[in-house]
Backbone bond lengths (Angstrom), bond angles and torsions (degrees), N, CA, C in turn:
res aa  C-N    CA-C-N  psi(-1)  N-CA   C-N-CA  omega(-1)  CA-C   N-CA-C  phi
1 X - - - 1.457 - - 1.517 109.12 -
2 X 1.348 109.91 124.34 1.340 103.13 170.07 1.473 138.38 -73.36
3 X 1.190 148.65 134.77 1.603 142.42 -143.84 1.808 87.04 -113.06
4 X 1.793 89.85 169.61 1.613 92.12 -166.22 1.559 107.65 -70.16
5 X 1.705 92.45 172.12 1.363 109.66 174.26 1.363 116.97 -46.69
6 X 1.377 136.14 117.65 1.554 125.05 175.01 1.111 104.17 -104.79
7 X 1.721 119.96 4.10 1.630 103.68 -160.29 1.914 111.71 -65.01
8 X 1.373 103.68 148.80 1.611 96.38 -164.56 1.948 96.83 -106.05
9 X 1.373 81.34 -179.26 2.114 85.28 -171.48 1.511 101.00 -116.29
10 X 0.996 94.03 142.75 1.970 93.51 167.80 1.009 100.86 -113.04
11 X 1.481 118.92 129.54 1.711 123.47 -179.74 1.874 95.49 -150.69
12 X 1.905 87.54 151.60 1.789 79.14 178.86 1.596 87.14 -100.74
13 X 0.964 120.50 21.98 1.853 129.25 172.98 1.371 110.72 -113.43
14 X 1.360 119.47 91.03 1.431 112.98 -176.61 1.654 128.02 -58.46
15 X 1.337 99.71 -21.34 1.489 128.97 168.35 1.326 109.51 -41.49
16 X 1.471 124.20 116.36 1.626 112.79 160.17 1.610 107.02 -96.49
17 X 1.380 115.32 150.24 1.172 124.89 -162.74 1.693 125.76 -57.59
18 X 2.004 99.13 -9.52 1.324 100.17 165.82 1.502 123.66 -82.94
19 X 1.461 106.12 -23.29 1.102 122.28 167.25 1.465 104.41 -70.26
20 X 0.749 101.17 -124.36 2.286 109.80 169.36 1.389 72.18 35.70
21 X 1.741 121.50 -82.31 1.603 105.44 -149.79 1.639 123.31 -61.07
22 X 1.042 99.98 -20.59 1.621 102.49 -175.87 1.964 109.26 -134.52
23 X 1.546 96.89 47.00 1.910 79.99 165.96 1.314 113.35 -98.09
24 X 1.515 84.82 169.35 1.435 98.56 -167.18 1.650 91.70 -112.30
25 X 1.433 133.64 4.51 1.326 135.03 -172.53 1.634 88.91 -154.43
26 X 1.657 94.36 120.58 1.744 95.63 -175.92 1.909 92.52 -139.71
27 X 1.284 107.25 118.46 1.423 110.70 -171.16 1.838 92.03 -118.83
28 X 1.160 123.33 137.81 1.326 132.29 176.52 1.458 106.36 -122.70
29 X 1.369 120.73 160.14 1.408 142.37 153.62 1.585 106.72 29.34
30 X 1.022 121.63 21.63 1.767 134.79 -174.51 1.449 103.89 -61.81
31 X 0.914 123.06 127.69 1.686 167.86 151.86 1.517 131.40 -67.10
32 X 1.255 124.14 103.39 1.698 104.72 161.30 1.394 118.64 -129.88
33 X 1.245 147.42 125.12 1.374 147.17 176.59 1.622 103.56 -128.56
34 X 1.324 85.38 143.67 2.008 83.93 -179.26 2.219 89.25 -144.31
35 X 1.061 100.12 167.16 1.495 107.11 176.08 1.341 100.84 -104.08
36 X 1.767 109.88 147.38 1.714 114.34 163.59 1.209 91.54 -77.83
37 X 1.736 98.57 176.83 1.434 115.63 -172.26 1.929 109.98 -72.77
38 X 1.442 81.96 -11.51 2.191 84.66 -173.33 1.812 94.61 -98.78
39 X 1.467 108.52 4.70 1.519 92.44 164.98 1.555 109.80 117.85
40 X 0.846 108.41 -26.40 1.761 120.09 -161.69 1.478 85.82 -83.24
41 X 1.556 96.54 136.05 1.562 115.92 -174.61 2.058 96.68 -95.13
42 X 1.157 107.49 149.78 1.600 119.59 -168.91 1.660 89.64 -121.80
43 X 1.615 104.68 140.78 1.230 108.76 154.84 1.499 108.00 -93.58
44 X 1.160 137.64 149.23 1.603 145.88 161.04 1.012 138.34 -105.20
45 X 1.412 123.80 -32.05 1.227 146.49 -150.78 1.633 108.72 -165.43
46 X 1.695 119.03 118.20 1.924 105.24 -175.64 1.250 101.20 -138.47
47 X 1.402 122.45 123.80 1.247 144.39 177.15 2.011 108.14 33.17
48 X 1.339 89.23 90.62 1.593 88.29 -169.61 1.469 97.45 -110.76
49 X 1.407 129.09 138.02 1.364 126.01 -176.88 1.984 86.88 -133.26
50 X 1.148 104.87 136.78 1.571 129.24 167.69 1.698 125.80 -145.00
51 X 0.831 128.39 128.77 1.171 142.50 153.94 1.673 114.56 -87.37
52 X 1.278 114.51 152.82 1.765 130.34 -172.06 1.792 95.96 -142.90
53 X 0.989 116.16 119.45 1.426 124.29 165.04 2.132 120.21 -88.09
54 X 0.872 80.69 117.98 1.398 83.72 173.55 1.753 110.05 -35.10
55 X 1.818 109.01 109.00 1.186 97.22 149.94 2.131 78.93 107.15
56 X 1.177 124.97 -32.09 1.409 113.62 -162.00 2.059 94.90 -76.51
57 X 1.615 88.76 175.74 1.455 114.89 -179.25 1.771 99.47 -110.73
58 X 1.329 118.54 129.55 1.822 101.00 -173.38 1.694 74.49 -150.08
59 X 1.366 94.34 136.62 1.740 108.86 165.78 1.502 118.30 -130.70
60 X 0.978 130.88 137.12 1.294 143.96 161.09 1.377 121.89 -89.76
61 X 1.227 114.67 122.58 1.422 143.43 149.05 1.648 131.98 -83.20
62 X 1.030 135.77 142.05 1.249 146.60 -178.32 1.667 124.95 155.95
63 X 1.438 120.06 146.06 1.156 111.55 -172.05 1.266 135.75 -75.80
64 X 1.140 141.81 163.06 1.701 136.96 -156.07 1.774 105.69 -42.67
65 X 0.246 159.48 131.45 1.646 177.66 53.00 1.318 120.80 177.57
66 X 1.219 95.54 23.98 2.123 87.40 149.72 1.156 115.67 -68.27
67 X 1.005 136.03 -9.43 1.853 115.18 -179.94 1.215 107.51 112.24
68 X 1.332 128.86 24.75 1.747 117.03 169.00 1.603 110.96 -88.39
69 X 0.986 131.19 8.61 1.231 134.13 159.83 1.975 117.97 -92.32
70 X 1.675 88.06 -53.88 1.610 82.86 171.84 1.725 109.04 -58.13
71 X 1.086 95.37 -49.21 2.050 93.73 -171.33 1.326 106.19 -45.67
72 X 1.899 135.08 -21.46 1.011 127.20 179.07 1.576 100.55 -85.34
73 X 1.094 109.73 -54.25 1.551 112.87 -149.98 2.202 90.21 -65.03
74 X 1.316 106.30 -11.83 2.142 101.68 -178.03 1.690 92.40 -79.87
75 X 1.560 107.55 -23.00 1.637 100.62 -161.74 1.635 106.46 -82.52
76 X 1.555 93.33 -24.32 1.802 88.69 173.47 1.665 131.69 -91.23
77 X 1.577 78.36 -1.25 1.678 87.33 -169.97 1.308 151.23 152.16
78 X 1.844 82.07 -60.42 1.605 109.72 -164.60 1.452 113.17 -94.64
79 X 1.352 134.91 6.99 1.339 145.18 124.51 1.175 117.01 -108.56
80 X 1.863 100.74 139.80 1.496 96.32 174.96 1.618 132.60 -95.05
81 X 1.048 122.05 179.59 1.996 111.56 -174.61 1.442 95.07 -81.49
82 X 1.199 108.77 154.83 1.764 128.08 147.55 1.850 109.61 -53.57
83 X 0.865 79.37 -35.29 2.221 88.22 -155.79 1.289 103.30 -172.57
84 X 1.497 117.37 131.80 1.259 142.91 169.85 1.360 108.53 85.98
85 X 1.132 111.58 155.70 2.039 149.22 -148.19 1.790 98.82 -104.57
86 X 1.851 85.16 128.09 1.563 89.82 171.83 1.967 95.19 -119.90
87 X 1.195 112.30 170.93 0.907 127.53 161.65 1.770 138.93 -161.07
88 X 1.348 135.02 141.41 1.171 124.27 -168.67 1.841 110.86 -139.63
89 X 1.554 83.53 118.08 1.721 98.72 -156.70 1.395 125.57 72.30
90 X 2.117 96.88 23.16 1.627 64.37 -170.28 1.439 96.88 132.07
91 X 1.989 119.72 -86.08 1.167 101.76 -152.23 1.710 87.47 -127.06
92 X 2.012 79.23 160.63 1.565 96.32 -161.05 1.638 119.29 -53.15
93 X 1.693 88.26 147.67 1.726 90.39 166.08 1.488 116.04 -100.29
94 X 1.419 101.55 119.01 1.883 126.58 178.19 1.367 102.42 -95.30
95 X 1.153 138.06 -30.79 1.526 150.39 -126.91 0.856 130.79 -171.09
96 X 1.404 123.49 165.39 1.338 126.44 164.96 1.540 116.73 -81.63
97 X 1.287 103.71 133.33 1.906 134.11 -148.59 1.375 120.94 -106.14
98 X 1.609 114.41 98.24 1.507 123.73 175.94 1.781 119.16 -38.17
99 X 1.889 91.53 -16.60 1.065 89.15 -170.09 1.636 120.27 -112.87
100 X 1.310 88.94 38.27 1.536 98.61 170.30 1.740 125.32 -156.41
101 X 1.361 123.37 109.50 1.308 107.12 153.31 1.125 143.73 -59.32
102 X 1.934 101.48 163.95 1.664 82.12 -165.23 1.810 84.17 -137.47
103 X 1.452 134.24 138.66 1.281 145.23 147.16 1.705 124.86 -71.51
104 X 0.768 148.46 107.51 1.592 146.11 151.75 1.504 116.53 -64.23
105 X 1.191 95.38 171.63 1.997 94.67 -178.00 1.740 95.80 -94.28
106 X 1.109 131.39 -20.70 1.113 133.31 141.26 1.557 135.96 -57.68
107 X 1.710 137.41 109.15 1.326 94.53 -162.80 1.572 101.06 -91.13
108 X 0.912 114.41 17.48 1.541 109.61 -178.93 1.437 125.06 42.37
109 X 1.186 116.48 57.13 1.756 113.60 -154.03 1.864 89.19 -109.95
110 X 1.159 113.37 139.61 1.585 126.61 -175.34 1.223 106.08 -66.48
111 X 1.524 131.66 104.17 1.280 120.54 -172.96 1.357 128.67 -75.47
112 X 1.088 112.75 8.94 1.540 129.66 174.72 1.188 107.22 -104.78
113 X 1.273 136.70 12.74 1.758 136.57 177.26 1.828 88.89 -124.70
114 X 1.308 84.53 163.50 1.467 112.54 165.68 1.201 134.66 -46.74
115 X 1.269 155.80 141.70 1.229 117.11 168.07 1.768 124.57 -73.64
116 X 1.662 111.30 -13.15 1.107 127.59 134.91 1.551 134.32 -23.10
117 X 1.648 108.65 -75.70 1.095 121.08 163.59 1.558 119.40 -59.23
118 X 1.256 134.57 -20.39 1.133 137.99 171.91 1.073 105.17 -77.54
119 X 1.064 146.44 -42.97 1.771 152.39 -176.99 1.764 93.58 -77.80
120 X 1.148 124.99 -49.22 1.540 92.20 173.85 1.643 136.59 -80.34
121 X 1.297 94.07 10.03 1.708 117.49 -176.13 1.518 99.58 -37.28
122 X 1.443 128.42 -73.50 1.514 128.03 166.21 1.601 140.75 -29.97
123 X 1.669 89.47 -34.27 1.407 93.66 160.36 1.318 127.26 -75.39
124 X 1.115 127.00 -39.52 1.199 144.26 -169.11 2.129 98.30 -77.58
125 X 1.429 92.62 -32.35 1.430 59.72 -173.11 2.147 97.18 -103.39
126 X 1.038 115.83 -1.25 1.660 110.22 167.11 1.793 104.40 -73.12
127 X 1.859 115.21 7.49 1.111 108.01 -160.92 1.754 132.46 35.29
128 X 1.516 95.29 59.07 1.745 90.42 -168.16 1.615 88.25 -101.71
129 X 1.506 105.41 -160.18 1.540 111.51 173.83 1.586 126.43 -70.17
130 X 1.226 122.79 95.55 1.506 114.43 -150.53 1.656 106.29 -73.07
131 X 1.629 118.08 -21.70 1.822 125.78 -162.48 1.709 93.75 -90.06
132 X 1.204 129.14 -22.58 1.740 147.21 176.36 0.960 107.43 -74.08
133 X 1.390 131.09 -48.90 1.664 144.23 171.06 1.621 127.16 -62.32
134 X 1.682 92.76 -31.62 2.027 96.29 175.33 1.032 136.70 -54.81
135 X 1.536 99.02 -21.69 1.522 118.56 175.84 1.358 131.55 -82.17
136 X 1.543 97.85 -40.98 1.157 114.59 174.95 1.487 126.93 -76.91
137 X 1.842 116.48 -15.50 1.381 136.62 155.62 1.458 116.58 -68.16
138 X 1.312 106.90 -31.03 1.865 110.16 167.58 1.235 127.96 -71.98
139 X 1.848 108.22 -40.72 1.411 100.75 155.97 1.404 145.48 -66.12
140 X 1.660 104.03 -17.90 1.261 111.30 165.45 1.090 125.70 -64.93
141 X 1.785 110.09 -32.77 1.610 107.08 -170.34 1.559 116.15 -85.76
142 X 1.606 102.88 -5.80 1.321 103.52 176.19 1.480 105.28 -90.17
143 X 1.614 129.39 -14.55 0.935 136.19 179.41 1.635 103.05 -52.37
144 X 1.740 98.03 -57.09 1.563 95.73 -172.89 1.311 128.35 -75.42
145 X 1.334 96.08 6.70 1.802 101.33 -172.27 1.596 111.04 113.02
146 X 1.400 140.94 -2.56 1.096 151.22 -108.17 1.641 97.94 -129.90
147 X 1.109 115.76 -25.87 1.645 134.79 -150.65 1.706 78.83 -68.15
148 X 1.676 98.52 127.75 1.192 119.51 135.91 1.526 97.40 112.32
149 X 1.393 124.22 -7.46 1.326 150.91 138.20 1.341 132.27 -32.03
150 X 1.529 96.76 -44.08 1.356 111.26 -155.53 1.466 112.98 -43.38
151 X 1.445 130.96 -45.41 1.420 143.88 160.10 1.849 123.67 -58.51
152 X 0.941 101.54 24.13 1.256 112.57 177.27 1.317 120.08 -95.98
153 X 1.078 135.90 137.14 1.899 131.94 153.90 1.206 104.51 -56.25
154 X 1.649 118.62 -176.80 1.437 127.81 -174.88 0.812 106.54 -85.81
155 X 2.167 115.77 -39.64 1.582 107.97 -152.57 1.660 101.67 -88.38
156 X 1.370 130.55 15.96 1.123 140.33 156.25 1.573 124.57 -65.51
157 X 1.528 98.71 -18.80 1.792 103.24 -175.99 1.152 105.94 -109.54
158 X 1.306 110.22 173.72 1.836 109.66 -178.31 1.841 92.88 -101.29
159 X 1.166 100.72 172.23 1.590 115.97 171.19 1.191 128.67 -16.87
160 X 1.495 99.62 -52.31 1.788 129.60 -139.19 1.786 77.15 -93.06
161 X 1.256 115.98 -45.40 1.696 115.51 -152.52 1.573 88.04 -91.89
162 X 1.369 137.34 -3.04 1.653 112.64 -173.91 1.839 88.90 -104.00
163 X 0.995 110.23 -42.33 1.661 112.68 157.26 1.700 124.68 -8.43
164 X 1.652 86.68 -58.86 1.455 114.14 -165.52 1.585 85.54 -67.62
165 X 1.325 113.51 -78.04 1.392 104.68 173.09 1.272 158.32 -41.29
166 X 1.439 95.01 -16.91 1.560 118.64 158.74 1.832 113.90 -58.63
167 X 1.283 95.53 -59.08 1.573 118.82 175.20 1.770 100.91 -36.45
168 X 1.155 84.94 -71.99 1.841 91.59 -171.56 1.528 108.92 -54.97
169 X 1.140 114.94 -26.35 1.482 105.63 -171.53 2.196 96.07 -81.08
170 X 1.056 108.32 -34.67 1.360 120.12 -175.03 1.790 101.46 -58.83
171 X 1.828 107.92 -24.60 1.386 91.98 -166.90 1.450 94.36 -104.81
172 X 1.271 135.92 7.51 1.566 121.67 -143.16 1.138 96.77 -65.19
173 X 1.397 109.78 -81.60 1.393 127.14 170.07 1.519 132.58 -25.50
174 X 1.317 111.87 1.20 1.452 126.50 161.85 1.890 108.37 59.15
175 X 1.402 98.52 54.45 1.156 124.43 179.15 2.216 111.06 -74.23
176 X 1.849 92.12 130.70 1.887 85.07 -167.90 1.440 96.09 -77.38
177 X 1.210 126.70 -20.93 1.841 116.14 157.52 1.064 126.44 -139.15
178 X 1.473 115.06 152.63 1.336 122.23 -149.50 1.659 98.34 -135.73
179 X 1.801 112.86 94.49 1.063 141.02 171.75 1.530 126.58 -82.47
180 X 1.550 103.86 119.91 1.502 109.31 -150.73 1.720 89.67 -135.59
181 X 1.630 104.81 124.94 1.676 116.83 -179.70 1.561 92.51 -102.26
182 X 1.368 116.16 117.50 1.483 118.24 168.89 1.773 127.15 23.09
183 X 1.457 93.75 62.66 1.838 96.12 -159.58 1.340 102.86 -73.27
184 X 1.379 130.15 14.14 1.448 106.04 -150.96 1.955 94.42 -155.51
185 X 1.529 106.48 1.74 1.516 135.05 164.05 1.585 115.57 -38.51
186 X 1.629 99.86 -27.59 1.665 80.96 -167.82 1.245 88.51 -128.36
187 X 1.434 150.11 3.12 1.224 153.60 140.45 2.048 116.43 -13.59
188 X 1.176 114.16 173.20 1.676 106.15 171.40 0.853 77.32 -119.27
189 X 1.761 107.88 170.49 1.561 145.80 -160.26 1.378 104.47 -36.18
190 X 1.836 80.39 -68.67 1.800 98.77 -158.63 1.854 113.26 -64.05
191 X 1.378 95.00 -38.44 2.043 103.88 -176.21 1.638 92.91 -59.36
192 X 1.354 122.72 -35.01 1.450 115.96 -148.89 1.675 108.79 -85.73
193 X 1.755 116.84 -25.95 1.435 120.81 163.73 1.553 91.84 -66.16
194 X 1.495 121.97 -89.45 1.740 106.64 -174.46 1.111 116.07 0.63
195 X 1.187 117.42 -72.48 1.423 126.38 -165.33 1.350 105.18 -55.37
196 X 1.670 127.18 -52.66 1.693 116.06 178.45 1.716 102.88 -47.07
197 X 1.237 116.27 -39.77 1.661 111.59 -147.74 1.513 87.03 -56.59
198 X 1.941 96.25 -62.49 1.630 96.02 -178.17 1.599 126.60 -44.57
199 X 1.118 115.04 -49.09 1.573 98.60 -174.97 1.644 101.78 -66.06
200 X 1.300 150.74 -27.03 1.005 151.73 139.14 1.275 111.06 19.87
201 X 1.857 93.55 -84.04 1.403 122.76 -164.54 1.531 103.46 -56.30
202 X 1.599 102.11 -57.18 1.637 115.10 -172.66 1.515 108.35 -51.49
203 X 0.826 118.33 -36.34 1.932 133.05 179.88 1.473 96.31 -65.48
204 X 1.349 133.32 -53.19 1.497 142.79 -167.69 1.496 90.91 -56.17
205 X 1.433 121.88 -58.29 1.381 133.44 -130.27 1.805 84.45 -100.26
206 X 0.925 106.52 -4.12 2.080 82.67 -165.59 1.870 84.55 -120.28
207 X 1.404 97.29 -30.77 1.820 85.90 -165.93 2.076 127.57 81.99
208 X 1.641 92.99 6.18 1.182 109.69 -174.60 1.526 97.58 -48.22
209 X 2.180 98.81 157.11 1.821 89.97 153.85 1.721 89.75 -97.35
210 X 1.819 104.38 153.82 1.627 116.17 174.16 1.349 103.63 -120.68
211 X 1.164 96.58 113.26 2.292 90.69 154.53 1.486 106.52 -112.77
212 X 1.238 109.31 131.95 1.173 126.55 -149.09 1.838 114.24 -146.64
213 X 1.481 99.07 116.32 1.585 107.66 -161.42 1.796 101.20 -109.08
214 X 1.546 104.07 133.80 1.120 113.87 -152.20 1.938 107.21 -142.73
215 X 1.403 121.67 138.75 1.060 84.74 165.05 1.840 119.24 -116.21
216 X 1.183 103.70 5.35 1.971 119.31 152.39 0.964 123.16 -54.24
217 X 1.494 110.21 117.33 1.493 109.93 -172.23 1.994 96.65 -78.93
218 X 1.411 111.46 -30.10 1.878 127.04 167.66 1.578 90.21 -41.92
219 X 0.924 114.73 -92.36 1.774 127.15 -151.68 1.779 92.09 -40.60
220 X 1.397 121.55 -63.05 1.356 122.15 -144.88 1.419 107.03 -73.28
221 X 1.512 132.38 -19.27 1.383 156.05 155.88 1.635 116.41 -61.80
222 X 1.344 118.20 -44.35 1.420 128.46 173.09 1.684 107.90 -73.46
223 X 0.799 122.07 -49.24 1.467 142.79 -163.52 2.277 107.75 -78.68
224 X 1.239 93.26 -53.67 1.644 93.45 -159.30 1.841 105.09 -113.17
225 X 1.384 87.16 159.90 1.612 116.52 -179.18 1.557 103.27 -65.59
226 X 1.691 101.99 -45.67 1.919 81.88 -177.44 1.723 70.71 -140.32
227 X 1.460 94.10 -175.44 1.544 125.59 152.44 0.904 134.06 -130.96
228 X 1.565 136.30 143.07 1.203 126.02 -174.01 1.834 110.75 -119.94
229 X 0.853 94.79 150.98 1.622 104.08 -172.37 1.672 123.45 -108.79
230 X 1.462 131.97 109.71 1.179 121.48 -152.57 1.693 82.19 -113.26
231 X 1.519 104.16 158.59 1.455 125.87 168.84 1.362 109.21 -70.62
232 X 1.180 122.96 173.55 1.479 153.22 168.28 1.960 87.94 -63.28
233 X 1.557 130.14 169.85 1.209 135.58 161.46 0.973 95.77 -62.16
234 X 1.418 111.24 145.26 1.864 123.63 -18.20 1.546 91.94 -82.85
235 X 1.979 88.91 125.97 1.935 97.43 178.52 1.247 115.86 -58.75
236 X 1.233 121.10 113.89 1.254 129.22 140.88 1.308 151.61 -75.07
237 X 1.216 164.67 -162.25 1.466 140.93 167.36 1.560 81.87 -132.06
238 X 1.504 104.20 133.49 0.752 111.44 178.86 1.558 122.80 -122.60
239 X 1.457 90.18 -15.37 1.972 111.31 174.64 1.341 116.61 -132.39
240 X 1.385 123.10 174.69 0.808 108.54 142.64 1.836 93.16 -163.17
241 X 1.423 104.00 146.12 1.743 111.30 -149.20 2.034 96.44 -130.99
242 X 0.839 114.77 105.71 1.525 128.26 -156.58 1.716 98.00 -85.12
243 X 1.181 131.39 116.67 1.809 131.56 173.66 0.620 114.88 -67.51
244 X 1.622 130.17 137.25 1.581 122.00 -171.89 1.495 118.76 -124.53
245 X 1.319 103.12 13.98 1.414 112.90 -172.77 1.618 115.03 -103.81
246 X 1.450 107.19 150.25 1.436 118.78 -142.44 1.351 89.21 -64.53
247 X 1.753 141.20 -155.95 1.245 141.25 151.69 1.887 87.96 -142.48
248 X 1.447 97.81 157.10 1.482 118.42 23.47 1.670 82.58 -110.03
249 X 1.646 100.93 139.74 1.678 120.29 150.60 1.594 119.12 -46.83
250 X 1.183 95.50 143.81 1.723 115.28 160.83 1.510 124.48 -104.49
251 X 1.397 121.59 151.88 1.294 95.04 160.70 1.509 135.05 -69.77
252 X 1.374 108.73 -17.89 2.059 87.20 154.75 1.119 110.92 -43.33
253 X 1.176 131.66 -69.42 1.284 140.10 -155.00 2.271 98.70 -18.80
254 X 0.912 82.11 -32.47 1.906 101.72 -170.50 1.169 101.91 -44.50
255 X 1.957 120.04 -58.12 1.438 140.45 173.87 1.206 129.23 -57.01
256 X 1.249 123.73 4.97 1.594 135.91 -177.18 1.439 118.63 -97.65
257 X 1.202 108.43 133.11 1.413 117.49 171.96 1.449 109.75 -25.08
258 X 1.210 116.55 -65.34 1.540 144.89 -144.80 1.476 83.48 -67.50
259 X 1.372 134.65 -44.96 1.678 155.18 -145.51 1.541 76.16 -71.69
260 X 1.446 94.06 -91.61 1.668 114.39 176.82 1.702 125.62 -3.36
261 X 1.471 73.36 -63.47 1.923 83.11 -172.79 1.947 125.41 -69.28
262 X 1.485 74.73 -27.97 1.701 86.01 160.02 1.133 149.41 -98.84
263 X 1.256 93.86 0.60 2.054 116.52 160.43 1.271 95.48 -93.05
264 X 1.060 133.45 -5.00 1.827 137.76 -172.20 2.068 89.84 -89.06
265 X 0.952 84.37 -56.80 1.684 93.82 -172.36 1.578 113.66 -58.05
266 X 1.461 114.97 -32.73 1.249 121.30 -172.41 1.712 89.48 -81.74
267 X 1.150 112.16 -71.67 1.394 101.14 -175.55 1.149 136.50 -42.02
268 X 1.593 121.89 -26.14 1.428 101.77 144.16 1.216 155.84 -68.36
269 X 1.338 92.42 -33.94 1.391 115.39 159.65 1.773 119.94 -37.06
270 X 1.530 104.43 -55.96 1.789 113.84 155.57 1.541 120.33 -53.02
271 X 1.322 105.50 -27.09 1.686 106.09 158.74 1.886 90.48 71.15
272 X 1.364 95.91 43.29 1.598 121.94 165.82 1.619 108.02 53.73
273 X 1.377 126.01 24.23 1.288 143.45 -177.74 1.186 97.83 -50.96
274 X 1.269 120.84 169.58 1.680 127.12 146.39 1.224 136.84 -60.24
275 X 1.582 113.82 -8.14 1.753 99.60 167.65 1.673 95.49 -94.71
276 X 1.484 113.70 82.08 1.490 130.35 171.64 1.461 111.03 -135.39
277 X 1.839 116.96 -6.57 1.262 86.96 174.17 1.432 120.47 -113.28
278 X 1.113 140.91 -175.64 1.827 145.30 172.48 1.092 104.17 -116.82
């Protein structure tokens, strides 16, 4: 039996044309250069064009310091580009954006708050309705498994469960994308698949768009609609390799030829770099 199409696209437009027509995250010709402290100017980031479709899963791959962290942290805000235009829905990004969460591989949750109170941290500070929101932070946490928690500190949970809470705090605020830097990096083996299945589910259930920086070529294949592939400095995109498998995935799904052959594809594409292992 033959297994699906894996053939992949090379584009310096990460955008596929269903996207292109309808994103809701449109990054063009983007740029980053910064100077070391002895003067020498760094390229970081070189002519990166992406599109985000409302509602898709998109992961990035590339090896330690091409710039998949800066490319997140220009998309949220809090650094700005050298050259070239971002935009979301539409209108430009100057700033940091009500309209987006963001996850770390850290969840950074205040260990002196709740895990409650930690999930409404965003509200409180977008100053929205914080007594309107309690409810809607409880259903999330029961969403993730979380229910009955809610009164807990952090250092009461293990990894996998402050994670969870990270997530929820990333969605409270009903953010149109939900940007995640290797949340699940310092996790062990076994907590760290769980954790794909779960955000899986949570992705099924919310319909979020995710861009999502990874350095598993496993996770970013199990998890997303396409992948994108950045160069060595200055990151470039150098792929981009579209998933073709139905959802929602399992972890069998891992054991399949089809699995196989397309972590085969990504990895060359990395040109056998180090974001190759799981």
């Amino acid at each position: 039996m033959n297994g699906p199409d894996l053939k992949s696209t090379m584009s310096s437009n990460a955008g596929s044309q269903s996207a292109a027509s309808a994103a809701l995250l449109s990054v063009r010709a983007l740029e980053k250069r910064y100077r070391t402290k002895s003067g020498e100017e760094v390229q970081a980031l070189k002519q990166i064009n992406v599109d985000l479709a409302d509602g898709e899963f998109v992961s990035v791959l590339g090896p330690s310091g091409c710039g998949k962290t800066t490319l997140l942290k220009i998309i949220v805000g809090i650094v700005p580009p050298s050259a070239g235009t971002l935009s979301l829905r539409g209108a430009p990004i100057s700033g940091p954006q009500a309209g987006m969460g963001v996850v770390f591989q850290s969840s950074v949750l205040l260990p002196w708050w709740t895990v409650l109170e930690n999930v409404l941290l965003p509200i409180r500070v977008l100053k929205l309705d914080l007594a309107a929101n309690r409810k809607k932070a409880r259903d999330l946490l029961a969403l993730v498994g979380l229910k009955g928690f809610e009164n807990s500190y952090p250092g009461e949970l293990s990894g996998g469960m402050q994670q969870r809470a990270a997530i929820v705090r990333g969605l409270i605020h009903d953010p149109g994308i939900l940007l995640m830097d290797e949340p699940f990096g310092a996790l062990d083996a076994m907590t760290r698949e769980r954790m794909n299945v779960e955000l899986q589910r949570i992705w099924l259930s919310t319909a979020k768009t995710v861009f999502f920086i990874t350095h598993s070529v496993s996770e970013a294949v199990f998890l997303s609609d396409r992948v994108l592939v950045l160069s060595a400095r200055p990151g470039t995109l150098v792929d981009e390799i579209k998933v073709p498998f139905p959802r929602p995935r399992n972890i069998d799904l891992m054991s399949t030829a089809e699995f196989g052959d397309l972590t085969r594809r990504l990895r060359g594409a990395l040109g056998g770099g180090e974001a190759t292992h799981d």
